[in-house]
C-alpha positions in Angstrom: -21.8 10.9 -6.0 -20.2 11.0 -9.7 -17.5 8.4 -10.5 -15.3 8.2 -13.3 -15.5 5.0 -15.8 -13.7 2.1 -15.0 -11.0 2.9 -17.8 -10.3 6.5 -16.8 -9.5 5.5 -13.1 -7.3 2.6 -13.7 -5.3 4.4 -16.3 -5.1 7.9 -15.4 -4.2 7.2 -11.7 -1.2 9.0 -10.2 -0.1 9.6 -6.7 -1.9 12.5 -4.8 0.5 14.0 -2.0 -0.9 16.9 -1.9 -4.4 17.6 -0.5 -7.7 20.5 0.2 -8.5 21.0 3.4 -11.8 19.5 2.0 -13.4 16.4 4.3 -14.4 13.3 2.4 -18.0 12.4 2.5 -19.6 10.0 4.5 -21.4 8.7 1.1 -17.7 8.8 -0.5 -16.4 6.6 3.0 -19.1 4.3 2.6 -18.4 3.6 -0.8 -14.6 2.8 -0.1 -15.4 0.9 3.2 -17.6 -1.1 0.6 -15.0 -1.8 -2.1 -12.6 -2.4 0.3 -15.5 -5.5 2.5 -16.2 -6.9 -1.5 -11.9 -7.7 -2.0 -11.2 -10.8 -3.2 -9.3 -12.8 -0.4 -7.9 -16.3 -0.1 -9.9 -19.4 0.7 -12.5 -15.9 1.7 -10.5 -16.2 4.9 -10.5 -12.0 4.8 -6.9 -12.0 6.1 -6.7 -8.7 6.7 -8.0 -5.6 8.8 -8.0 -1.4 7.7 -7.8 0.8 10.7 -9.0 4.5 9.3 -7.0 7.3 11.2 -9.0 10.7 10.9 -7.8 12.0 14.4 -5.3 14.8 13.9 -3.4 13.6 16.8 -3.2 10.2 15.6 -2.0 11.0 12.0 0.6 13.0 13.6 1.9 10.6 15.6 2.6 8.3 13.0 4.1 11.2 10.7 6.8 11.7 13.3 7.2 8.0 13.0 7.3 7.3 9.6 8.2 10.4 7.7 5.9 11.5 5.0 4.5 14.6 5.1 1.3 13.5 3.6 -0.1 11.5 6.1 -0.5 14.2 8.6 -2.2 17.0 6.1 -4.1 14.2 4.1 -8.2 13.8 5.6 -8.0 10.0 6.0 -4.7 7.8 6.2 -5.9 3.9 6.2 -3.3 1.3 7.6 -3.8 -2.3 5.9 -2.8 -4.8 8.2 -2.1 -8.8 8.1 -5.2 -10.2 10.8 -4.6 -13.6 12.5 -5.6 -12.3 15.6 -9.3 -12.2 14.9 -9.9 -15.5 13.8 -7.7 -17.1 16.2 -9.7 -15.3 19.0 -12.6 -17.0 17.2 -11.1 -20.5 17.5 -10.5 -19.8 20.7 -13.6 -19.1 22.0 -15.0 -22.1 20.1 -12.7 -24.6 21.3 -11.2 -24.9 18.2 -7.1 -25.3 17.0 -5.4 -23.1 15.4 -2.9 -23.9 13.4 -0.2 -21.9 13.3 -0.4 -21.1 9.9 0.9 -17.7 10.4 4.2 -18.8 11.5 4.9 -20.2 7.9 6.2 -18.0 5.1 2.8 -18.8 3.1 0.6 -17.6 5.6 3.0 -14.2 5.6 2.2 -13.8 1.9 -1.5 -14.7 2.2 -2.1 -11.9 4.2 0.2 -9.6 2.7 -1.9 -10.5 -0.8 -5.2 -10.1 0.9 -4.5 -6.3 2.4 -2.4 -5.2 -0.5 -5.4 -6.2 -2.6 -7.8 -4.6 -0.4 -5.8 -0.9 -0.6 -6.1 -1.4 -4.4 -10.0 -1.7 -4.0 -10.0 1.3 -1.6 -7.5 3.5 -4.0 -9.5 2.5 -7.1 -12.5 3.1 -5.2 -11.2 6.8 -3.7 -10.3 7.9 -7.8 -13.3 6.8 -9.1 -15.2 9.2 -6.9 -12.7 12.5 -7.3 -10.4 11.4 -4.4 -6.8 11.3 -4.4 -4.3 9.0 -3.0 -0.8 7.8 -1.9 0.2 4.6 -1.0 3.0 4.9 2.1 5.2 1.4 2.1 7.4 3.1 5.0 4.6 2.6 7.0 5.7 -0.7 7.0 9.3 -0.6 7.2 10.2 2.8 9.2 9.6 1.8 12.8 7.4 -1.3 13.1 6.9 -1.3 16.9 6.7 2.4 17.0 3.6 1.9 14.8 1.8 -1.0 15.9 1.7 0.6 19.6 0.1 3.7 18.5 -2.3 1.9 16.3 -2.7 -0.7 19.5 -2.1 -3.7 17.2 -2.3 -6.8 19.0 0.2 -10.0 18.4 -0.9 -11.9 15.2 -1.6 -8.3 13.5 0.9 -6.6 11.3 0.6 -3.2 8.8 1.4 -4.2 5.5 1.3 -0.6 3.9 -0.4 2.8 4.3 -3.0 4.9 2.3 -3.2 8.5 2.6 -6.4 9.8 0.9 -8.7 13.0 0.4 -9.8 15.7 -1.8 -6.3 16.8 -4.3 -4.5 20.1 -4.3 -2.7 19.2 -7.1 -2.6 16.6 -10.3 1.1 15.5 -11.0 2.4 14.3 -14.5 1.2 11.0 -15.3 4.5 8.8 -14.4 5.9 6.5 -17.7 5.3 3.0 -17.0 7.0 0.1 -18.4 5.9 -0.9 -21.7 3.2 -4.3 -21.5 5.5 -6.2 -23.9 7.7 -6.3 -20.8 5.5 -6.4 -17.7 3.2 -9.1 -19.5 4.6 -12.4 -21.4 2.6 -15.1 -22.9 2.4 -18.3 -22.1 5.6 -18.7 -20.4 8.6 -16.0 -19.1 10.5 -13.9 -21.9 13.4 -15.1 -23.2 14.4 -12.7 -25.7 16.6 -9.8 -25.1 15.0 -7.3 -23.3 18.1 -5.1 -22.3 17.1 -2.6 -25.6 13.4 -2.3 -24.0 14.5 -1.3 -20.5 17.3 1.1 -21.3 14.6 2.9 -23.4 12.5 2.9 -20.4 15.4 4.2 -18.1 16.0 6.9 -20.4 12.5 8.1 -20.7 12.2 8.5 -16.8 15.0 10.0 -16.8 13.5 12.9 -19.2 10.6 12.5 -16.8 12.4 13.4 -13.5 14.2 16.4 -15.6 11.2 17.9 -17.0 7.8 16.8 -14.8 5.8 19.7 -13.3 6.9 20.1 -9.6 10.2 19.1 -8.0 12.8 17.9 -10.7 15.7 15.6 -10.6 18.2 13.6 -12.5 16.9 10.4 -11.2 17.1 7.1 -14.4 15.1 4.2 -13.3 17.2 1.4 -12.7 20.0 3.5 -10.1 17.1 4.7 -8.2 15.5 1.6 -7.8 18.6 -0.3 -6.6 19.2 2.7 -4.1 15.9 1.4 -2.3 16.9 -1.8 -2.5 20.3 -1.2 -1.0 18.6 1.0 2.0 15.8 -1.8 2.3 19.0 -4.0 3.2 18.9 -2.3 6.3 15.4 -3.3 7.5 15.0 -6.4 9.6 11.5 -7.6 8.6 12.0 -10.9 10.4 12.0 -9.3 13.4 10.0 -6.9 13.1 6.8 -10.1 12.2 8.4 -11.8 15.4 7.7 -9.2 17.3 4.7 -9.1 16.0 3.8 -12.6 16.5 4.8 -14.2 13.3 7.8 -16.9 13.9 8.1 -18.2 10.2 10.0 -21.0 10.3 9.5 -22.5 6.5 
């Protein structure tokens, strides 16, 4: 199994949406299920659980559900999920309280870190090896319910976001990134003017979206950005945790 260097998978990563009918090896599986088990996890409490979803069936379920194509035609789609439910099964069966921990906005976030950081050691993981991916939020926000019954999540268990991965059919642009003198700031939060920065970043995804390979638009940055966040007004995430078994109350 060849792998890329550390440098050329970090910073040559792009979404894959597009994939061969090509399986992924079991040695390349193995390898993923690894880096996903060695993620670095609060107070190693392993917060989190991955279901894998290879059944055809399956991944077509949750396409009708959540909408992106690539999820049905990609050879693996992994759901990262929140976990309370395991260890409070544990504590359980040991006679042991558990405090409700989950029902605080902390715990919420805690889990949210741990899986979010275990789909970056699987995606990492996946490129090093030749394999592409795509991380899928609206598996989190599309139908909730809808997905945690297929995926037969039980009450303390909640999918944070998807990952669709196999073998690319194509290798997009590289997408501009903000420049680091405005993602990182030393020693304490910028307080300079950074308006000059980020309109020069709007306007060079803008030339992005115009000329990239592929599908074009006239898309800037900062309008399409504030689009999601105006549809993501819509979502009732409270809810959709309390339905889930998560009553945050502070």
């Amino acid at each position: 199994m060849e792998s890329k260097s550390v440098k050329e998978t970090l910073l040559s990563r792009r979404s894959i949406r597009r994939f061969e009918r090509e399986p992924i090896t079991k040695e390349q599986l193995d390898f993923i299920y690894e880096a996903i088990r060695n993620t670095p996890t609060s107070y190693n409490g392993q917060q989190f659980t991955v279901i894998d979803i290879d059944d055809q069936a399956i991944k077509e379920q949750l396409y009708e559900i959540i909408g992106q194509k690539q999820i049905k035609t990609c050879n693996h789609f992994l759901a990262f999920c929140i976990d309370y439910n395991r260890i409070a099964g544990f504590a359980k069966s040991e006679g042991v309280d558990m405090p409700p921990f989950y029902d605080t906005m902390d715990g919420t976030i805690v889990g949210v870190v741990d899986a979010t950081l275990a789909m970056m050691s699987a995606l990492t993981a996946a490129d090093s090896v030749g394999l592409g991916g795509c991380c899928i939020g609206y598996a989190r926000t599309a139908n909730p319910e809808a997905v945690a019954k297929v995926l037969g999540l039980p009450q303390g268990v909640f999918v944070v976001c998807g990952l669709s991965l196999g073998v690319p059919r194509e290798m997009p642009d590289l997408k501009p990134k903000m420049p680091a003198s405005l993602l990182i700031h030393h020693n304490a939060y910028r307080t300079d003017d950074m308006l000059p920065e980020l309109k020069a970043y709007d306007a060079e995804i803008k030339e992005y979206n115009a000329s990239r390979s592929g599908t074009t638009s006239n898309n800037d940055w900062l309008r399409h950005i504030l689009s999601y966040y105006t549809e993501a007004l819509s979502y009732d995430m409270l809810k959709a945790l309390a339905d889930r078994g998560f009553n945050i109350k502070k």
